[in-house]
ZADO-1210 file (C-alpha; in nm, 4 decimals, padded with zeros to 6 digits):
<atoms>
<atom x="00.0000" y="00.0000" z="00.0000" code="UNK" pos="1"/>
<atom x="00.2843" y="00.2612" z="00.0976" code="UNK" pos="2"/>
<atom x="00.4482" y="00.1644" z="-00.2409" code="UNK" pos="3"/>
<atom x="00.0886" y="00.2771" z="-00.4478" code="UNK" pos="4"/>
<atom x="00.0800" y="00.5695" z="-00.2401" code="UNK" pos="5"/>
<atom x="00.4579" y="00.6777" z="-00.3085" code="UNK" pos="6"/>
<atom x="00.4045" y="00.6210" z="-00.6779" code="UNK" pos="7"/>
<atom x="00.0866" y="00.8376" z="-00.6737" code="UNK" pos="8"/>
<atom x="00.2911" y="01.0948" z="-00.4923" code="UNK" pos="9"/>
<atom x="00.5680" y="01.0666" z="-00.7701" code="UNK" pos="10"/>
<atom x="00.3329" y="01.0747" z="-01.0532" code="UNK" pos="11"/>
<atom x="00.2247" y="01.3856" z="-00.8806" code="UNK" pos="12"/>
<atom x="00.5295" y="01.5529" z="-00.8575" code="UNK" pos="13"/>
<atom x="00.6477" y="01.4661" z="-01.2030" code="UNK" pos="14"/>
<atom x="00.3256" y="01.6129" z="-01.3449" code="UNK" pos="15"/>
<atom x="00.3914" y="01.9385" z="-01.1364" code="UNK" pos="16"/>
<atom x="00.7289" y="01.9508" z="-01.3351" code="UNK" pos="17"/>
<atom x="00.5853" y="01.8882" z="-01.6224" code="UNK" pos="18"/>
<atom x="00.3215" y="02.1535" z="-01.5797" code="UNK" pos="19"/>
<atom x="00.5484" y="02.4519" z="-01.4616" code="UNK" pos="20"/>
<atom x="00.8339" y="02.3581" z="-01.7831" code="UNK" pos="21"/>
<atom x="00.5005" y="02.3660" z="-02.0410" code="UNK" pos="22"/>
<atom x="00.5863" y="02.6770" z="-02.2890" code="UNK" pos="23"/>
<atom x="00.3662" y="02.9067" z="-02.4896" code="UNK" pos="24"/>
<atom x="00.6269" y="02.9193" z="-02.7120" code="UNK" pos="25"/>
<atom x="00.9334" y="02.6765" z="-02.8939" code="UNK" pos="26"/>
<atom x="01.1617" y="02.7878" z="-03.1516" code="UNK" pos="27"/>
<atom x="01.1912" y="02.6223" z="-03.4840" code="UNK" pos="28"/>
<atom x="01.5206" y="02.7407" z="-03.6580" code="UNK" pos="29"/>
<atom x="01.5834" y="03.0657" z="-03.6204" code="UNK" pos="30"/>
<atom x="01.1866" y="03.1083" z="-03.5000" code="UNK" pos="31"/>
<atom x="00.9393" y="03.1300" z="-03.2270" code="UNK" pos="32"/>
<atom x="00.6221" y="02.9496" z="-03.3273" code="UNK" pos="33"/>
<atom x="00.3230" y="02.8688" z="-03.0781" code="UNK" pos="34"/>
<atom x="00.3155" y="02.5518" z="-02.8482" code="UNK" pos="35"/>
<atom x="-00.0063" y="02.4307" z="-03.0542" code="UNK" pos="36"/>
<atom x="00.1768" y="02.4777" z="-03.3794" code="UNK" pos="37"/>
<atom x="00.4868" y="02.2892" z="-03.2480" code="UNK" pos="38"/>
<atom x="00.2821" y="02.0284" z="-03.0884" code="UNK" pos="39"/>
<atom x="00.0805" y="01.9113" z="-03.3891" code="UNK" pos="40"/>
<atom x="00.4427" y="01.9179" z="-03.6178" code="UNK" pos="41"/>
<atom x="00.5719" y="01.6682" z="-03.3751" code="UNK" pos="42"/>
<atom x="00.2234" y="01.4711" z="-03.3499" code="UNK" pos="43"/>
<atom x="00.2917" y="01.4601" z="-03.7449" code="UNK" pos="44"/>
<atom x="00.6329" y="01.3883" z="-03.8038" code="UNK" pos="45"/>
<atom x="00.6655" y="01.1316" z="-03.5842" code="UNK" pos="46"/>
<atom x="00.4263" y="00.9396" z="-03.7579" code="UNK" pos="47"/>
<atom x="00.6901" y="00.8942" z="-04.0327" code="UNK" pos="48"/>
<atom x="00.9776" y="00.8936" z="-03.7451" code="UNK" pos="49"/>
<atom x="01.0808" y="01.2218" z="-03.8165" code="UNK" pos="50"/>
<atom x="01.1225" y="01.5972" z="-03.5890" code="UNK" pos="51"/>
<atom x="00.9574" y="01.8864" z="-03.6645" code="UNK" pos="52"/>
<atom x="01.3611" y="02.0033" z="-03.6427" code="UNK" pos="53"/>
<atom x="01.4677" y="01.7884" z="-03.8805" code="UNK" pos="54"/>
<atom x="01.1683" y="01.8733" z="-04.1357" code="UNK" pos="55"/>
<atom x="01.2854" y="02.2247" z="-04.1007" code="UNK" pos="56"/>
<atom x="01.5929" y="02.1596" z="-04.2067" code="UNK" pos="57"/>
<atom x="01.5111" y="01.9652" z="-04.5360" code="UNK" pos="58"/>
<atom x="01.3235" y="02.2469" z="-04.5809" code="UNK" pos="59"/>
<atom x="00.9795" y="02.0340" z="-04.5776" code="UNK" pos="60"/>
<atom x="00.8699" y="02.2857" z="-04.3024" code="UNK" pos="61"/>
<atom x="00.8519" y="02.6372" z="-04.3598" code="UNK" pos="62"/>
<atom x="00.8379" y="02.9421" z="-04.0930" code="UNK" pos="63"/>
<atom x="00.7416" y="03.3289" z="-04.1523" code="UNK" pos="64"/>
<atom x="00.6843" y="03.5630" z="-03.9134" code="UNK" pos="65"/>
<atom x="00.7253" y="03.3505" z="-03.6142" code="UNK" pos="66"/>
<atom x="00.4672" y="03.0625" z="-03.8524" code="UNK" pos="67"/>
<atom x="00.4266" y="02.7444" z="-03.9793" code="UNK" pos="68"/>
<atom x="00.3051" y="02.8615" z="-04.3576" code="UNK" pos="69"/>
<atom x="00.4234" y="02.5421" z="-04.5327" code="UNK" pos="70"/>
<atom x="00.4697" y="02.1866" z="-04.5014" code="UNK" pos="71"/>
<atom x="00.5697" y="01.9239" z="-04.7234" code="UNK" pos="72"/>
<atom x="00.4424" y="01.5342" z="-04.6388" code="UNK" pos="73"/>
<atom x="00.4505" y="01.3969" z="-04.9501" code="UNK" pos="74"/>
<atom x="00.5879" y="01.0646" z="-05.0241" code="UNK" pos="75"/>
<atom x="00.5737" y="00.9528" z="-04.6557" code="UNK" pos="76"/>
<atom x="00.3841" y="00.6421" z="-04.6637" code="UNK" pos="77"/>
<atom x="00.1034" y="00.7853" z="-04.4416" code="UNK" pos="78"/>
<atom x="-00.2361" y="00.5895" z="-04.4252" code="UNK" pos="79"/>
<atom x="-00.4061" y="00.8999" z="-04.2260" code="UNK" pos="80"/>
<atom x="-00.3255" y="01.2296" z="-04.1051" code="UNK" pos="81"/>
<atom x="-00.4437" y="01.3114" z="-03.7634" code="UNK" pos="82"/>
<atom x="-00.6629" y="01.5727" z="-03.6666" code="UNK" pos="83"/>
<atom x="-00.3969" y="01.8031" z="-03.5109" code="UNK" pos="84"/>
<atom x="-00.3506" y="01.9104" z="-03.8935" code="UNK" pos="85"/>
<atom x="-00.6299" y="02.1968" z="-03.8261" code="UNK" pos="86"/>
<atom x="-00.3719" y="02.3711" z="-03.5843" code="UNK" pos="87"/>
<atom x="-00.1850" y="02.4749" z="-03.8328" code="UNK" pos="88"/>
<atom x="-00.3939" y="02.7233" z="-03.9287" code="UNK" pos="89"/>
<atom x="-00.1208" y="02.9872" z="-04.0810" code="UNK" pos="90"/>
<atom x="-00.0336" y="02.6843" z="-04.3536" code="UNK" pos="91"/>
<atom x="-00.0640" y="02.8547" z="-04.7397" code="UNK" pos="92"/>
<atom x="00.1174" y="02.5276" z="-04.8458" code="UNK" pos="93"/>
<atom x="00.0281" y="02.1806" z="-04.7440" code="UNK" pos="94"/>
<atom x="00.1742" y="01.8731" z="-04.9910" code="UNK" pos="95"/>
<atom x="00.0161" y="01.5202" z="-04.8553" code="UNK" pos="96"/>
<atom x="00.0694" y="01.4106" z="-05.2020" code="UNK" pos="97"/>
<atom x="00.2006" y="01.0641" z="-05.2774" code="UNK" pos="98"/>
<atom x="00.0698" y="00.8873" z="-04.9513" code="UNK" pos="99"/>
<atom x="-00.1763" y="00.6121" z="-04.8580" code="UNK" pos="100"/>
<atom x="-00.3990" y="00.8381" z="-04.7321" code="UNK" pos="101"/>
<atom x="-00.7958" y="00.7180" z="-04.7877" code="UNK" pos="102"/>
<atom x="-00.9191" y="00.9942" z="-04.6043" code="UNK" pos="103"/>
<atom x="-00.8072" y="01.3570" z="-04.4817" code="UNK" pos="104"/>
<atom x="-00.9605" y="01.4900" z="-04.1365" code="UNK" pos="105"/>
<atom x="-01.2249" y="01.7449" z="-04.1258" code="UNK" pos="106"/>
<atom x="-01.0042" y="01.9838" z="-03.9600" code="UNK" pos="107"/>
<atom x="-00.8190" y="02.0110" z="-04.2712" code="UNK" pos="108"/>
<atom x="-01.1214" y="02.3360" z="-04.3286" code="UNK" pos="109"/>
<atom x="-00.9326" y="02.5209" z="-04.0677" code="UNK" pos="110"/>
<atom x="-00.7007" y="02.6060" z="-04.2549" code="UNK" pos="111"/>
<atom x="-00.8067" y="02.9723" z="-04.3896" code="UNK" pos="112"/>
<atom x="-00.5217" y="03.0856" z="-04.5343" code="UNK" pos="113"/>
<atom x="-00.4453" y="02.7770" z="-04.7381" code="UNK" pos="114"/>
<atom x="-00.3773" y="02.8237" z="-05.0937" code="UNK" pos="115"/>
<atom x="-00.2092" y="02.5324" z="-05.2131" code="UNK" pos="116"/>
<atom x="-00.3606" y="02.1945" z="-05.1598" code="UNK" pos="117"/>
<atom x="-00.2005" y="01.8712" z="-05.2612" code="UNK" pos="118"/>
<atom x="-00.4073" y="01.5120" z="-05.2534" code="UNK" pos="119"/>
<atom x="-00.2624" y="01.3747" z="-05.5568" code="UNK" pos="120"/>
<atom x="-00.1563" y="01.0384" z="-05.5306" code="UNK" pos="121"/>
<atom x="-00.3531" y="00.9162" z="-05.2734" code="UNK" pos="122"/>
<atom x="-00.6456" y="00.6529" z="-05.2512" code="UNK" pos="123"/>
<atom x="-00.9070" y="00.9332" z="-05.1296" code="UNK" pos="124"/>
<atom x="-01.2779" y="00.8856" z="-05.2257" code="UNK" pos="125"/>
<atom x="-01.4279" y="01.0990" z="-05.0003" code="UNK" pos="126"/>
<atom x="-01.3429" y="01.4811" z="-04.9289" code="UNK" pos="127"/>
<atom x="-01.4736" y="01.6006" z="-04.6083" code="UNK" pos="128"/>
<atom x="-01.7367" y="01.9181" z="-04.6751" code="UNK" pos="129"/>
<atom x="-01.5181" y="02.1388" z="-04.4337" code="UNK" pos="130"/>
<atom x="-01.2892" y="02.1505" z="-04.7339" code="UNK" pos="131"/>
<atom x="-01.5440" y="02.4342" z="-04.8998" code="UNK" pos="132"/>
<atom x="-01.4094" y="02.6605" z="-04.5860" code="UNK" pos="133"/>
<atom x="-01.0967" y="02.6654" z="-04.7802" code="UNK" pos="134"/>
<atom x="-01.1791" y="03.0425" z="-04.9797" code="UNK" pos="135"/>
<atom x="-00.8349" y="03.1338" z="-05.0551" code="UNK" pos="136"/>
<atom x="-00.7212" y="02.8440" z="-05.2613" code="UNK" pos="137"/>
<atom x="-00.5676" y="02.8876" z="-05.5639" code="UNK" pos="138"/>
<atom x="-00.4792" y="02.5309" z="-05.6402" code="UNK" pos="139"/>
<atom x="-00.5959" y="02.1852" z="-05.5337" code="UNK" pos="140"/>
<atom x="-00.4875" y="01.8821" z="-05.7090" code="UNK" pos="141"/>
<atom x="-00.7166" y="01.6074" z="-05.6530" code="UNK" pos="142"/>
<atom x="-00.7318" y="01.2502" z="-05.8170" code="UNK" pos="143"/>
<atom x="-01.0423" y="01.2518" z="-06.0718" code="UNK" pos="144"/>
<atom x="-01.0325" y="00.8719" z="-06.1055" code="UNK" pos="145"/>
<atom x="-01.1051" y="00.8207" z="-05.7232" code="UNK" pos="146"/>
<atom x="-01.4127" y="01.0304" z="-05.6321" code="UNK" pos="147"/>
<atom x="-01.7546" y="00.9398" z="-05.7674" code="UNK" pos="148"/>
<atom x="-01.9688" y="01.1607" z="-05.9807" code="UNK" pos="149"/>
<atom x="-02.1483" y="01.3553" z="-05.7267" code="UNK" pos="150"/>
<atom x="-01.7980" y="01.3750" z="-05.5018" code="UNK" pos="151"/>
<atom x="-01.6428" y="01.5329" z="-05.7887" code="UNK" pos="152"/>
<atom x="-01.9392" y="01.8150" z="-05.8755" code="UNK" pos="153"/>
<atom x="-01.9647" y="01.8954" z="-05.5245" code="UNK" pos="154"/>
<atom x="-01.5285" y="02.0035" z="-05.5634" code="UNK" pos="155"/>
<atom x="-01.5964" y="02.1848" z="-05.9230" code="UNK" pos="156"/>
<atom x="-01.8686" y="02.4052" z="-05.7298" code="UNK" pos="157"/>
<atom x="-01.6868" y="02.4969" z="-05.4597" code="UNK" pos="158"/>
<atom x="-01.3783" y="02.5333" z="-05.6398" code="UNK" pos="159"/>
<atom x="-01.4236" y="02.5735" z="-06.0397" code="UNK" pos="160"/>
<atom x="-01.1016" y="02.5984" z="-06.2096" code="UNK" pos="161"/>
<atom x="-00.8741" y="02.6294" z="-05.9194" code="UNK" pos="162"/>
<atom x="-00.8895" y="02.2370" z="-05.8468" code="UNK" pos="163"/>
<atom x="-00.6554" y="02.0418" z="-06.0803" code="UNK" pos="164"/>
<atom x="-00.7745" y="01.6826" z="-06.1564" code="UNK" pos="165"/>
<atom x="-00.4540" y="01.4623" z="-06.2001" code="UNK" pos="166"/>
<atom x="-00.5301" y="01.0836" z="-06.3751" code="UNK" pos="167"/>
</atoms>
């Protein structure tokens, strides 16, 4: 009993630590970007057993004005991309081309400032409506041959000639 109670104690105390080191802010290169921002890059990268660090410097992540406006997953082998995707809400570039991916997350419509969308390459059949948020894009490239009819005329209405269909 006095060992459960000493472990309780020292789960207690660790989370106390852990609680007074938590920062609002972490620096990425030679930039300070948010805790939420640097906390979904890691939830991310490791996925592919990668650093937000090291994506930063293979240039895959980019950082203006203190943030994350690009990033570059393509080619990773993912099979889903979590929801922590919407906190990246400054991104004007996102590439999840060349993946596994069968679906995106519906947070993906958080991201107002996106421009450039990248799907291609993928197995996705379904795009989740939140997408339509997206008013700033200027290019999504989306495969034609894996949405149905009506999946397909929903994207052309919301997005007309800015989505590109790739074969």
């Amino acid at each position: 009993m006095n060992k459960n109670l000493a472990n309780l104690a020292k789960e207690h105390a660790d989370h106390g630590i852990k609680a007074k080191e938590k920062q609002s802010t972490f620096t990425l290169g030679d930039y300070e970007i948010s805790a939420l921002e640097y906390e979904a890059l890691v939830e991310i990268s490791s996925l592919y057993g990668s650093t937000p660090e090291n994506e930063y410097e293979r240039h895959k992540i980019k950082v203006k004005g203190g943030r994350v406006v690009s990033y570059n997953i393509s080619g990773k082998g993912l099979e889903k991309i979590p929801d922590v995707i919407g906190d990246l809400s400054n991104l004007r570039y996102l590439s999840l081309a060349g993946n596994d991916l069968s679906s995106i997350p519906k947070s993906i419509g958080n991201l107002h400032d996106l421009r450039y969308l990248y799907l291609h390459g993928n197995d996705i059949k379904s795009i989740p409506s939140s997408v339509e948020n997206l008013r700033n894009i200027r290019s999504f490239y989306l495969d034609k041959e894996k949405l149905d009819s009506s999946e397909e005329e929903r994207i052309n209405n919301a997005f007309g000639n800015r989505v590109v269909w790739t074969l």
